[in-house]
C-alpha positions in Angstrom: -12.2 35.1 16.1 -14.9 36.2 18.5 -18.7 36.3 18.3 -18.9 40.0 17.8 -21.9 41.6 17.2 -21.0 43.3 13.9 -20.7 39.3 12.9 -24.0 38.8 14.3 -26.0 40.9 12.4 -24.3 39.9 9.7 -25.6 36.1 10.3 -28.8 37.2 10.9 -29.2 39.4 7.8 -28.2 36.5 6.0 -31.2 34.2 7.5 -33.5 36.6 7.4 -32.8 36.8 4.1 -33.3 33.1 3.3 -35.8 31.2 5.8 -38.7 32.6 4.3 -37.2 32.9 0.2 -39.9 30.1 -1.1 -37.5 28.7 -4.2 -34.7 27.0 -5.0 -36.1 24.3 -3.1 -35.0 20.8 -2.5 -37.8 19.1 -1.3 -37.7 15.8 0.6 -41.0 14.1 0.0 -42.5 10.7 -0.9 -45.6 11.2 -3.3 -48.5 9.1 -1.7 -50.6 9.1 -4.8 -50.9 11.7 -7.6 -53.0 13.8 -5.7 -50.4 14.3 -3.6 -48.8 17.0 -5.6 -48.3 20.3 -4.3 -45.9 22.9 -3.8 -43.3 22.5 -0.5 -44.8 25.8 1.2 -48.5 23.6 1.2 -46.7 21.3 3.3 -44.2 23.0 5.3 -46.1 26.4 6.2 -43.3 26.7 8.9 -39.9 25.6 7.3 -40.5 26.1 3.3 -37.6 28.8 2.8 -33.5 28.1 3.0 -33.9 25.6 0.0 -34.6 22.8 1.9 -36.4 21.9 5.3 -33.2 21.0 7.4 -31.5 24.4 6.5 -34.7 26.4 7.2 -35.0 24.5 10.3 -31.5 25.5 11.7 -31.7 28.9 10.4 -34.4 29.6 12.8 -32.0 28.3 15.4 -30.0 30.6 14.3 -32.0 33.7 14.2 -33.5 32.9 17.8 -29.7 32.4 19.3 -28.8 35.8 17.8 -31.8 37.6 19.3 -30.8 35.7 22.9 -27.4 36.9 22.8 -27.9 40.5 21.0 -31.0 41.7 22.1 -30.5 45.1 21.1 -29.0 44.7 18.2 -31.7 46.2 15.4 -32.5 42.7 13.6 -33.7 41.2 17.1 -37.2 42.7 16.6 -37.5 41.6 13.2 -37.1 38.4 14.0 -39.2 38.3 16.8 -42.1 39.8 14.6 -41.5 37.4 12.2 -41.1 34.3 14.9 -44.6 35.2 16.1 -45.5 35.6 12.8 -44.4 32.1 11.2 -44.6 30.0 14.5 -48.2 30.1 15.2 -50.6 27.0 16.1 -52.1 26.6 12.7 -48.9 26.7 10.9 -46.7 24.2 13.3 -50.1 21.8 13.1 -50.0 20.9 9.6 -46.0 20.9 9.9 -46.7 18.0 12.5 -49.4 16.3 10.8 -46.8 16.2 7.7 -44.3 14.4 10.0 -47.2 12.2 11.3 -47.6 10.7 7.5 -46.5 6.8 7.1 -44.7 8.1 4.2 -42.8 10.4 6.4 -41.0 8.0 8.7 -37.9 8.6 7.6 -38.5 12.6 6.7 -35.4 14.3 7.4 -33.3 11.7 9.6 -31.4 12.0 11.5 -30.5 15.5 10.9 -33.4 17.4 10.5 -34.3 15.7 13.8 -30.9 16.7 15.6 -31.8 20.4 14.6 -35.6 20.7 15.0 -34.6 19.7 18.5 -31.8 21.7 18.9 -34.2 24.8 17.7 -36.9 23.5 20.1 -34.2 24.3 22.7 -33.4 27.4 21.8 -37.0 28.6 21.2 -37.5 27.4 25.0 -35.2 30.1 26.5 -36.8 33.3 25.1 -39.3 33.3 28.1 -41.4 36.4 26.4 -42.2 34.9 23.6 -44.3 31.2 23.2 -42.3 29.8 20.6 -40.7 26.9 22.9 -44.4 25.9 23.7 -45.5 25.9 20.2 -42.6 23.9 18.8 -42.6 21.4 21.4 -45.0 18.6 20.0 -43.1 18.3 17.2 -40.0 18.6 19.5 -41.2 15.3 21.4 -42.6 13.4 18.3 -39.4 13.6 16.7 -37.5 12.9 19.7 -39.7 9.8 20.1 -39.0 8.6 16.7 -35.3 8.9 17.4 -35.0 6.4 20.5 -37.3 3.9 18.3 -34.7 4.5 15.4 -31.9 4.0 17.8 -33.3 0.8 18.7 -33.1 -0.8 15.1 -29.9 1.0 13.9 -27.4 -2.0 14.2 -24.9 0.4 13.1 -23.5 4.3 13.2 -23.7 5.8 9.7 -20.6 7.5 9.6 -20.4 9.6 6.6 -19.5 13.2 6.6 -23.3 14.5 5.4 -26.5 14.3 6.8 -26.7 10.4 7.3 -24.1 10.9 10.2 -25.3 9.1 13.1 -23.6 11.2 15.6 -23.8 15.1 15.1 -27.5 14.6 15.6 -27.2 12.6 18.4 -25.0 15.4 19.9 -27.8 18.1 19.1 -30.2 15.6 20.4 -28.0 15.3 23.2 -28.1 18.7 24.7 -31.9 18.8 23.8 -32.6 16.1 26.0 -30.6 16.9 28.8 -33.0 19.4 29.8 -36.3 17.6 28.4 -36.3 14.2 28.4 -33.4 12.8 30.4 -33.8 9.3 30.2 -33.1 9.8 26.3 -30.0 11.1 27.2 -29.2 7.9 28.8 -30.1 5.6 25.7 -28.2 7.6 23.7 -25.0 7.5 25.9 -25.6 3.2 25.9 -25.5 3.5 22.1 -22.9 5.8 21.6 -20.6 3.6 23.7 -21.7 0.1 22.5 -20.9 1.4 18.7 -17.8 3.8 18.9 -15.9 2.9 22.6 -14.2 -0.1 20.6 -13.1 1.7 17.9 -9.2 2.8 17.8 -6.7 4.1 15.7 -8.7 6.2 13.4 -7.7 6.1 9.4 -10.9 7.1 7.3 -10.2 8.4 4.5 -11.1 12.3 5.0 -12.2 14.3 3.9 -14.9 13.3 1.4 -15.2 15.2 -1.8 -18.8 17.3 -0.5 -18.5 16.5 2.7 -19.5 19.1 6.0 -19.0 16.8 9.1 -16.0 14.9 9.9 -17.2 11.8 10.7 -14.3 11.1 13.5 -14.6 13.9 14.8 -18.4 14.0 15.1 -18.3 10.8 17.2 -15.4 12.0 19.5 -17.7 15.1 20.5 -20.6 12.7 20.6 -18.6 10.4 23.0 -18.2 13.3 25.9 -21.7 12.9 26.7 -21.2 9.2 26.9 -18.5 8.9 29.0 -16.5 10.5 31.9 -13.6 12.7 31.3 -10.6 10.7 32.3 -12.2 7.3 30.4 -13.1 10.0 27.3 -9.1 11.4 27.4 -7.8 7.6 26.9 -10.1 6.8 24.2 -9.3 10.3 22.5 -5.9 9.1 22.6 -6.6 5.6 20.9 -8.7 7.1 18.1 -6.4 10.3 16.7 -3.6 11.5 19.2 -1.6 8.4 19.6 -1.5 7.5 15.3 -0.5 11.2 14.6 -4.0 11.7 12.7 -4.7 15.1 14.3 -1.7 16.7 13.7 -1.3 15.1 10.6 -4.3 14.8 8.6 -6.4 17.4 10.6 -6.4 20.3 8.2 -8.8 22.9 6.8 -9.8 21.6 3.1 -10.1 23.8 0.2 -12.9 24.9 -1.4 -12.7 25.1 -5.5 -16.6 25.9 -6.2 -19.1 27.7 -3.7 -21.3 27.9 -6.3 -21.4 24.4 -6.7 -24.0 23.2 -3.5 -21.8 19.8 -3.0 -18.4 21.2 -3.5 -19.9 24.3 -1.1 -19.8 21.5 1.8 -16.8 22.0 2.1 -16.9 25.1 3.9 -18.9 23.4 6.3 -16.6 20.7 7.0 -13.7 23.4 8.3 -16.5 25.2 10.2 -17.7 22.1 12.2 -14.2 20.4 12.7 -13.3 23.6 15.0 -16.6 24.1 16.3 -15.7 19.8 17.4 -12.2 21.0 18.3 -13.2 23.6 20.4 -16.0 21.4 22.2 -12.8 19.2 23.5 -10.7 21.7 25.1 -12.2 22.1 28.2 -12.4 18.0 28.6 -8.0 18.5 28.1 -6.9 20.7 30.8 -4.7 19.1 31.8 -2.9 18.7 28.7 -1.7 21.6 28.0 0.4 20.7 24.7 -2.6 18.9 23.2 -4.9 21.8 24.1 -2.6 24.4 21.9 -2.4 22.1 19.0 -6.3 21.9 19.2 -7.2 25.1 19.7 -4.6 26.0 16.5 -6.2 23.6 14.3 -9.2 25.0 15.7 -8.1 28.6 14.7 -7.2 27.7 11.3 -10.4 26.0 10.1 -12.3 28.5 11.4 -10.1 30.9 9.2 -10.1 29.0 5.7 -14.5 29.5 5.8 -15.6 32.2 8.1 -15.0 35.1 5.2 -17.4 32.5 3.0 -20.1 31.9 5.6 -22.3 34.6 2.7 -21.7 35.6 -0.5 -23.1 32.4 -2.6 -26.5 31.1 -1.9 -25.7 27.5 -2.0 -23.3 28.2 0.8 -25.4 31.1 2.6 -28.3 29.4 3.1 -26.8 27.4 5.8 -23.1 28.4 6.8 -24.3 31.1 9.2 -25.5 28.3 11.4 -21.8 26.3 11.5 -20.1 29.3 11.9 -22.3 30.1 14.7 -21.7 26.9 16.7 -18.2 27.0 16.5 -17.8 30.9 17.1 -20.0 30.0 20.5 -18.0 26.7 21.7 -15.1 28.9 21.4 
């Protein structure tokens, strides 16, 4: 149940293996005019591989955190070779003037925007290498676009897929606590003006291809909007005092991976315990609540981490769930 790193390389043979692998791809892209036709690589120089631009986007995260953590494991100078090779000035500039189309407003929100930044982040840290520099305009144009679209969302979209409001706000959250803090800020007003009054959870989870759980998203969400004690007593409101956690709060089963929907599943277990494990430490003073976390935790984990490769609908992008829960653990 540890970040090993025999399960590292594992992850990072598995991206290698897919953020540069051109097709499938699902691409995401509103056609101006006919001449506008062109293959996804044309347009996304940087993030064409993983079968779509959000995966590619957070399996670079995910290569770059493996080569921070296991340095000397043999796949970290492949991927720094192939870092310098894909994130270079000419590449990343059509990538931005891409985003920069009218067209493109909405291009990959909010989650491709939680995860460029969160890969923005992580590209920072590796202080022999320029990839933090290079990504960064993109970086701040996207986290621009963010506080604008938090301005006109009325309301939290609180599905279980990539609409979800808050998992990118959390990713954009630990972004901008180091770049931009006065984003941190507007996102902590919003996060508390939509989900502080609600109580008593009851959604009907999980969804059928579902990989976020929508409560759980927001609770994590919520501990960078409000302090600990006031966080513990809204916990309690939402899924402690109605029984939902120990009740309903169970790892889901998976009855196709090589059905890309149905495959979602797997993510859905992965990011309930990497959510499960974010609230421990905010609980330490509860220790009965803490065990039955940390055992739900334990079991999600369980029911996916064997799956994270072995299909490429679910391998393209597991490796990055498994990742962040195997790291808040």
């Amino acid at each position: 149940m540890e970040l090993t790193e025999d399960i590292g390389r594992n992850f990072a043979r598995a991206a290698l293996g897919h953020v540069m692998r051109p097709f499938p791809y699902k691409d995401d892209h509103v056609f101006e005019s006919e001449h506008d036709v062109r293959a996804p690589r044309d347009a996304h120089p940087v993030f064409f591989g993983s079968y779509d631009w959000h995966s590619c986007v957070h399996g670079w995260w995910t290569l770059l955190t493996l080569r921070r953590l296991f340095p000397e494991m043999p796949e970290a100078e492949e991927i720094a070779a192939l870092a310098d090779e894909t994130f270079t000035e000419e590449k990343l500039a059509v990538e931005l003037a891409y985003l920069e189309r009218p067209s493109a407003r909405g291009f990959e929100r909010p989650y491709g925007w939680g995860w460029l930044l969160f890969l923005h982040l992580e590209a920072s840290r590796h202080g022999d290498r320029d990839w933090g520099r290079l990504l960064e305009p993109m970086a701040r144009l996207l986290a621009k676009r963010l506080r604008e679209y938090l301005a006109i969302l009325t309301y939290p979209i609180t599905v279980g897929t990539h609409f979800n409001t808050a998992f990118a706000l959390m990713l954009a959250s630990e972004w901008a606590e180091t770049w931009e803090p006065e984003m941190l800020e507007d996102i902590a007003v919003w996060a508390r003006k939509q989900f502080l009054p609600r109580k008593d959870y009851r959604g009907w989870e999980p969804g059928g291809d579902e990989f976020l759980s929508p409560v759980l998203t927001a609770a994590t969400l919520m501990q960078w909007a409000l302090p600990r004690e006031e966080w513990v007593r809204w916990f309690d409101e939402l899924v402690i005092d109605n029984g939902w956690l120990e009740s309903e709060c169970l790892p889901v089963t998976v009855s196709d991976r090589s059905d890309g929907k149905i495959a979602h599943l797997d993510g859905l277990n992965l990011s309930r315990a990497f959510c499960l494990w974010e609230m421990v430490p905010y609980l330490h003073d509860r220790p009965e609540l803490i065990d039955l976390l940390k055992r739900r935790a334990r079991l999600h984990l369980e029911a996916s981490l064997p799956h994270v490769t072995g299909d490429y609908m679910g391998e393209h992008w597991l490796a990055s769930f498994a990742l962040l829960a195997l790291l808040s653990r």
